[in-house]
C-alpha positions as CSV (number, residue, x, y, z in Angstrom):
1,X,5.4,51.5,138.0
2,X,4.4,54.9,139.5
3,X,7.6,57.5,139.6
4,X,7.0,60.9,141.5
5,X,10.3,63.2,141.1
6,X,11.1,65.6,143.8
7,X,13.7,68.5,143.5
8,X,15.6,68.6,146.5
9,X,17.3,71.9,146.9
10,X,21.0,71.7,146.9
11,X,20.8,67.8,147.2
12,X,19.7,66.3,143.5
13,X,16.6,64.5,142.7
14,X,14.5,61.7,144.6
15,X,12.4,59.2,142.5
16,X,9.9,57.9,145.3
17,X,8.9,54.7,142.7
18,X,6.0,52.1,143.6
19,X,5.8,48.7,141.6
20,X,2.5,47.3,140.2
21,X,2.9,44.9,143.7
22,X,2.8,48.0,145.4
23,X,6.6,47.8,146.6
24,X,8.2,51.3,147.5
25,X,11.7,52.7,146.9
26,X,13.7,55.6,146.3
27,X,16.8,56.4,144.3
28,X,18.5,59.6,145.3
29,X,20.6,60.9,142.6
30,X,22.9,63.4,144.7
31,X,24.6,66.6,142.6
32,X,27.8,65.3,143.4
33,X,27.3,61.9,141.1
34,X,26.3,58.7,141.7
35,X,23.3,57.5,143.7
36,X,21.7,56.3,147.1
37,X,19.0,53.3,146.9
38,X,16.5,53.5,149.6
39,X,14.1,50.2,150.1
40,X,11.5,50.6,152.0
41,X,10.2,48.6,155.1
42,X,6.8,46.9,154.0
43,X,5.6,48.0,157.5
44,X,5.2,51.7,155.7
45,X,6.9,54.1,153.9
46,X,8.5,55.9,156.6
47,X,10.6,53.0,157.6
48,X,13.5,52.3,155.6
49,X,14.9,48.6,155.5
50,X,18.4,49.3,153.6
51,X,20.0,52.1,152.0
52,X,22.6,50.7,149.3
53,X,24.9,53.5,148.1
54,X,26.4,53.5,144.7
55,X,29.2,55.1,142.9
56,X,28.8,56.2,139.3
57,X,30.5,53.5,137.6
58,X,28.5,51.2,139.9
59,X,24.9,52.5,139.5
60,X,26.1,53.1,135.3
61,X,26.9,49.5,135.7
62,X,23.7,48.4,137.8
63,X,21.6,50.5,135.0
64,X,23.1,48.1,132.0
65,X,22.4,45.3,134.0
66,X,18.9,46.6,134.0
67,X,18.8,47.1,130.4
68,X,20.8,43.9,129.3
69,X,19.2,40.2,128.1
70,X,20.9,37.7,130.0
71,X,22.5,35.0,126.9
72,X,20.7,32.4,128.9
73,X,17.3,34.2,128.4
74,X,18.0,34.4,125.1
75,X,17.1,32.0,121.9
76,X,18.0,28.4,122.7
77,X,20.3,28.6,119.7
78,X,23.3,30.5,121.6
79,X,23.2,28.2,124.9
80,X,25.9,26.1,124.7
């Protein structure tokens, strides 16, 4: 995945992010906590297709979802 940071001035930090599939999307991660998730219209860049908002204990919890093993991905041994 390709991440570009940008400094916004007073606002936080944007991390404009492109898959290997070539998929675009943007987190926003405001000054005043939590963050804004921007998903991009495959029309182009410019065109944004949803914007989820997130508090902080919602994007902390989206972020250990992200970094969890799901128990059924895990060794056949614990299923069950």
């Amino acid at each position: 995945m390709e991440i570009t940071l940008t400094t916004l001035a007073g606002t936080g930090v944007l991390h404009d992010c492109v898959t290997h599939d070539g998929q675009h999307f943007r987190i926003l991660i405001p000054r005043s906590g939590g963050c804004e998730i921007f998903v991009d219209d495959p029309s182009g860049p410019d065109v944004t297709a949803a914007t989820i908002v997130l508090e902080e204990d919602e994007a902390d919890l989206v972020a250990e979802l992200l970094h969890s093993r799901s128990t059924a991905d895990g060794p056949a041994g614990l299923a069950g």
